[in-house]
Each structure stands twice: as structure tokens, then as C-alpha cells.
N, CA, C and O of each residue as an XYZ file, in Angstrom:
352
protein
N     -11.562    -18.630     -2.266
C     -11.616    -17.237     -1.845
C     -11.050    -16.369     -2.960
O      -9.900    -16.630     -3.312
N     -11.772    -15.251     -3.641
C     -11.383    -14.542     -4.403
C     -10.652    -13.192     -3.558
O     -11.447    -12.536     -2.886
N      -9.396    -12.798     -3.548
C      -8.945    -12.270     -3.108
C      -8.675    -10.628     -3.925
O      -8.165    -10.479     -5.036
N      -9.186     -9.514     -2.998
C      -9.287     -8.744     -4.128
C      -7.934     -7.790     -4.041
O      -7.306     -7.329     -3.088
N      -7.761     -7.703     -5.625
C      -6.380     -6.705     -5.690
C      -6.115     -5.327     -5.753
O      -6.589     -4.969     -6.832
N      -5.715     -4.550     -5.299
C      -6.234     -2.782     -5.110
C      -4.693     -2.601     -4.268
O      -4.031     -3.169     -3.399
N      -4.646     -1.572     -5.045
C      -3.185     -0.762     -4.351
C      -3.095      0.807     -4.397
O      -3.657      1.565     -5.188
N      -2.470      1.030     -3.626
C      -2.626      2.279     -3.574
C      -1.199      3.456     -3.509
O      -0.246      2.777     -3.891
N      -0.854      4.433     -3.293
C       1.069      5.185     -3.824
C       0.462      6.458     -3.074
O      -0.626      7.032     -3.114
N       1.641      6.638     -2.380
C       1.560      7.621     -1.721
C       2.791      8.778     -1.881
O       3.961      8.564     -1.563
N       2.247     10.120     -2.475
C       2.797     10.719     -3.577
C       3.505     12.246     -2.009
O       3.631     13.460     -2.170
N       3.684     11.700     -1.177
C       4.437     12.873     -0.258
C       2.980     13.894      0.491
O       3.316     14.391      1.566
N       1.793     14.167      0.151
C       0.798     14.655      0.123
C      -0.073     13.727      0.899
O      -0.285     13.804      2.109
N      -0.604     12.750     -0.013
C      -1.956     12.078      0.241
C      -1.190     10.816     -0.387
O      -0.198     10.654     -1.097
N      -2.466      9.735      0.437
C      -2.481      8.690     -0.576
C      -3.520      8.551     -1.696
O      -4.720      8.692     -1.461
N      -3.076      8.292     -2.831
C      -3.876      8.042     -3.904
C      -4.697      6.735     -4.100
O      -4.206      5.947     -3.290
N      -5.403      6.297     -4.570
C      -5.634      4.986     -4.721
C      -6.440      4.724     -5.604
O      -6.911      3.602     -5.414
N      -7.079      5.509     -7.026
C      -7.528      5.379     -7.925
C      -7.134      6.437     -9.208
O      -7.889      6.417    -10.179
N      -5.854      7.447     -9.226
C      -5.848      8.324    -10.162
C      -4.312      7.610    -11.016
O      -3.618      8.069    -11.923
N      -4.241      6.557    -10.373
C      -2.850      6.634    -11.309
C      -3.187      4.879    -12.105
O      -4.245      4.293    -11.873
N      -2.060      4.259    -13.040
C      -1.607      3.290    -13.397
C      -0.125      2.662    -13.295
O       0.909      3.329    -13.339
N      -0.185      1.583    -13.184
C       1.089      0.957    -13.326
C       1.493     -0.173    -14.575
O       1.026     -1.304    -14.714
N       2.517      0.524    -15.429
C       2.329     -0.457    -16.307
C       3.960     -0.439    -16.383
O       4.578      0.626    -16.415
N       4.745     -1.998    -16.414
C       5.684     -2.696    -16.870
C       6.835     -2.388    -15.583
O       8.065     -2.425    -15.615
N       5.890     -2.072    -14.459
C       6.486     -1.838    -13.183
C       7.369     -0.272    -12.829
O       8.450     -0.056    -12.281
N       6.105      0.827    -13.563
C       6.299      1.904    -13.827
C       4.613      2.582    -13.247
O       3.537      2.033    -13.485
N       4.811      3.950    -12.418
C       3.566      4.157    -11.549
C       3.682      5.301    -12.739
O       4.776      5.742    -13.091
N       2.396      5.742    -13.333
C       1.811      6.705    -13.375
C       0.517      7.716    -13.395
O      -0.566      7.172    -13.609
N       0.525      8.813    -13.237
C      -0.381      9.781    -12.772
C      -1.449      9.666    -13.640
O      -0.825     10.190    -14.562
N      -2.673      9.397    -14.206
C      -3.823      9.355    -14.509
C      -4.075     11.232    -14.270
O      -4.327     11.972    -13.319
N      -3.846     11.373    -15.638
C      -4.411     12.945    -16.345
C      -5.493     12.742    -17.411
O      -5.476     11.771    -18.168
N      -6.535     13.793    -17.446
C      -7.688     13.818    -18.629
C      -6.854     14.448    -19.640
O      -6.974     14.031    -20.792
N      -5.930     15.494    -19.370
C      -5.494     16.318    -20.035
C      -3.805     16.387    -19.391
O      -3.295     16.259    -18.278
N      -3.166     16.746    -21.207
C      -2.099     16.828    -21.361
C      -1.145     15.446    -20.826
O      -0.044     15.663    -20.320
N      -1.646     14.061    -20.976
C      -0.925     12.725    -20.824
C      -0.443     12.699    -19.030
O      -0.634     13.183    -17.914
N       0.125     11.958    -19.649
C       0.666     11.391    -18.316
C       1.870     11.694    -17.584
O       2.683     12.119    -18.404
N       2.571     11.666    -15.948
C       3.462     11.773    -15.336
C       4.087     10.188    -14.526
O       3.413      9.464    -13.793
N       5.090     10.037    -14.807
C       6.427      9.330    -13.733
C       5.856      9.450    -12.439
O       6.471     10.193    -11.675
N       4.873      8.925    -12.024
C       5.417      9.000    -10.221
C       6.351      8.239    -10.014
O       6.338      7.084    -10.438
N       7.837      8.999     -8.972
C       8.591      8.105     -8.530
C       8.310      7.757     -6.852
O       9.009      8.102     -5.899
N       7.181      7.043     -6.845
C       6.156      6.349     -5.181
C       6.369      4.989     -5.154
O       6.604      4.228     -6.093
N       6.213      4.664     -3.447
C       6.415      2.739     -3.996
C       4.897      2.738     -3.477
O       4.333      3.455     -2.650
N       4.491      1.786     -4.178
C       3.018      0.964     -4.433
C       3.120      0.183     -2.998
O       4.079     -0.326     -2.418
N       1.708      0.302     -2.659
C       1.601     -0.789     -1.417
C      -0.252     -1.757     -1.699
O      -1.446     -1.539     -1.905
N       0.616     -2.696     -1.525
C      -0.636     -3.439     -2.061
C      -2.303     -3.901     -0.722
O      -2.200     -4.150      0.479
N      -2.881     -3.880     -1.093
C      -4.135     -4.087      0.283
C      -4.000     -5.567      0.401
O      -3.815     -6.467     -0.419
N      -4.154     -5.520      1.683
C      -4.035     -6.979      2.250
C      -4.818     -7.845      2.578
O      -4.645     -8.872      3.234
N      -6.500     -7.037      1.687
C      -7.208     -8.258      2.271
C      -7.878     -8.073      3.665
O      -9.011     -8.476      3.929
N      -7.101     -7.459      4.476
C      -7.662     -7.304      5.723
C      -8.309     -6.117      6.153
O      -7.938     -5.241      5.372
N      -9.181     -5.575      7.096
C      -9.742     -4.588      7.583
C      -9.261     -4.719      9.533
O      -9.229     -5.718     10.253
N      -8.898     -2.980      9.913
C      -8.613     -2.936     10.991
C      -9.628     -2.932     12.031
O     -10.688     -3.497     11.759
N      -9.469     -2.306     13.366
C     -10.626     -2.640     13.903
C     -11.726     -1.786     13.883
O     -12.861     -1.972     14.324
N     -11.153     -0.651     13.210
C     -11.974      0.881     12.527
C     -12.987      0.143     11.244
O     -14.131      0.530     11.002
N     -12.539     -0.580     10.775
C     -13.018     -1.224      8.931
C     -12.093     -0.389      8.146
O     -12.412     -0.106      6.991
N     -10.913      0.065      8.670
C     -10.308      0.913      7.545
C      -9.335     -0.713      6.955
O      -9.034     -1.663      7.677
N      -9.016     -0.540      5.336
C      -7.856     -1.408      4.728
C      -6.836     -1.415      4.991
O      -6.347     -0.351      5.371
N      -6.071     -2.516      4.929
C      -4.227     -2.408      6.049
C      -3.948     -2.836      4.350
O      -4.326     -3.563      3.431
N      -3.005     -1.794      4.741
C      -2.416     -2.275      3.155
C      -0.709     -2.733      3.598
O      -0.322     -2.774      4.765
N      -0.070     -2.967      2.709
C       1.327     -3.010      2.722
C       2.226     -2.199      3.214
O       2.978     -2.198      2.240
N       2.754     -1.478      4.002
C       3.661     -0.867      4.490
C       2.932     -0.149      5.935
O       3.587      0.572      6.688
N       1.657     -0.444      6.133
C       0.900      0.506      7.381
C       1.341     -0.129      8.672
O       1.125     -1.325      8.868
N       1.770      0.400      9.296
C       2.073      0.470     11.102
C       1.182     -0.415     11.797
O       1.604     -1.101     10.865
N       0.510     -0.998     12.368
C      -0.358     -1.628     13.212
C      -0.066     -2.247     14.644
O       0.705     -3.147     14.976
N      -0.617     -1.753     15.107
C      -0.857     -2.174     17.251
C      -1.360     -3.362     17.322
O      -2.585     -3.409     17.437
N      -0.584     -4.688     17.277
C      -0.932     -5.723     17.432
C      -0.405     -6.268     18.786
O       0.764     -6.279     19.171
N      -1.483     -6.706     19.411
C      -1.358     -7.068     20.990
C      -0.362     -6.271     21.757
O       0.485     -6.700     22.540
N      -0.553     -5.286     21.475
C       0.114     -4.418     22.276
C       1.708     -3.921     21.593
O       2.301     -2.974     22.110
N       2.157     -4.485     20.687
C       3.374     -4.426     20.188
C       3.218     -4.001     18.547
O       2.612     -4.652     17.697
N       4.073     -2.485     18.317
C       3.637     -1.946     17.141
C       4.563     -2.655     15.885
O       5.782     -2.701     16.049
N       4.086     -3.096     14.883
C       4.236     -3.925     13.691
C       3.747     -3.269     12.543
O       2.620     -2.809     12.361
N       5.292     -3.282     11.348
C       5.187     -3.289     10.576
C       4.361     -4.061      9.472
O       4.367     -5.164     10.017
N       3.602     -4.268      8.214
C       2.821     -5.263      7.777
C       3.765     -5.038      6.118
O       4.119     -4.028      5.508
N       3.869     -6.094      5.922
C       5.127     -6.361      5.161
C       4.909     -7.867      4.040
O       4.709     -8.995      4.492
N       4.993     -7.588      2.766
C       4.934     -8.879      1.841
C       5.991     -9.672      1.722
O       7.037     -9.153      1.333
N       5.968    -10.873      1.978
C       6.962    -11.225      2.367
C       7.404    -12.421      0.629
O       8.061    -13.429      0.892
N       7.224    -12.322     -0.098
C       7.276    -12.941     -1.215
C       5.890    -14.279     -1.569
O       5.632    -14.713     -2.692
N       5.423    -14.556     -0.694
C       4.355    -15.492     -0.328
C       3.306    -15.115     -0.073
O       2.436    -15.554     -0.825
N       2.755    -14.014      1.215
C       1.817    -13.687      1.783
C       2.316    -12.224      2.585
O       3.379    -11.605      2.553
N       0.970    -11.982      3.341
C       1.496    -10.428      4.271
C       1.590    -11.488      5.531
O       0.956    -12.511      5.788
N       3.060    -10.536      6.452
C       3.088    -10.692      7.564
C       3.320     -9.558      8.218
O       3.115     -8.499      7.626
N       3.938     -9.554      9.989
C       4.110     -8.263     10.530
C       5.265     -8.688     10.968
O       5.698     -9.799     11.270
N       5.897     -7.142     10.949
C       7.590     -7.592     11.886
C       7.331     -6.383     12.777
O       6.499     -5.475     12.772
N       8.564     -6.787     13.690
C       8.215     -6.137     15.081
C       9.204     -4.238     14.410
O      10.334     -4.082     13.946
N       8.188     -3.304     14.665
C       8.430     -2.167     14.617
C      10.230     -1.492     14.758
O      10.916     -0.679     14.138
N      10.394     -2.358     15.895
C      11.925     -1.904     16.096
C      12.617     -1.791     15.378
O      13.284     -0.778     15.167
N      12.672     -3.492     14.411
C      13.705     -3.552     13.877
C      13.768     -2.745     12.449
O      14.761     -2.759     11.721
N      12.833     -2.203     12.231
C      12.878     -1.128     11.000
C      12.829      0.014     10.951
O      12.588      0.649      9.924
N      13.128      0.660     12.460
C      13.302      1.882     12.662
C      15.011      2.077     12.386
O      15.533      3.185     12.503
């Protein structure tokens, strides 16, 4: 299974998911003009999965799983979900 990699930073506004780069574990803004900006955003990576809309669950998104709302979370290995509570 080729698993595809795509991430996306969410800058207080919108989420972005094709105007910026990350290089040496540093996010930045993708400008034509006048270089580049520091975003200080955390990156959330796609998981591979689609909801029941077809929208992408990426790394940090909320999700209604069997009735109980869950965080979706990388856990050093793979994505899992933890139960909503405990990260409020």
C-alpha cells in the first residue's frame, strides 16, 4: 500500500494545504513575491482516511466515532483516537 503524504497548517484563518513549505522542521509561507514568511502553525498530517462526507481526517480533527467524540492523534507509530474528554 502506497500511503500518501499531504499535510496541511492552519494559520488562525483557514486551513492551508498547498501554499506553504516545511523545511528542517520549519513551516513556511510560499510567496511569488518578496520571499518567504515563519509560520509559527503546527502541521497536521492526513491520515489516509476519508470521513463519511469523503472529506480527509487529518491529524488533530475531532471525529464522532460510535457515538463518542475523539480526538485523532499520531501516536509515534500510526493514527489513533483518544476519547475527547481527556483533552479538553
Amino acid at each position: 500500500m502506497n500511503r500518501q503524504l499531504k499535510f496541511r497548517v492552519w494559520d488562525n484563518n483557514r486551513f492551508r494545504h498547498d501554499d506553504f513549505f516545511i523545511q528542517g522542521g520549519i513551516v513556511y509561507e510560499n510567496r511569488e513575491f518578496g520571499g518567504t514568511k515563519v509560520l509559527n502553525v503546527p502541521v497536521q498530517q492526513y491520515t489516509d482516511f476519508l470521513d463519511k462526507n469523503n472529506c480527509e481526517i487529518y491529524e488533530g480533527d475531532i471525529i464522532n466515532r460510535a457515538g463518542f467524540w475523539r480526538l485523532v492523534e499520531h501516536n509515534g507509530i500510526n493514527f489513533t483516537t483518544i476519547d475527547r474528554k481527556s483533552v479538553v
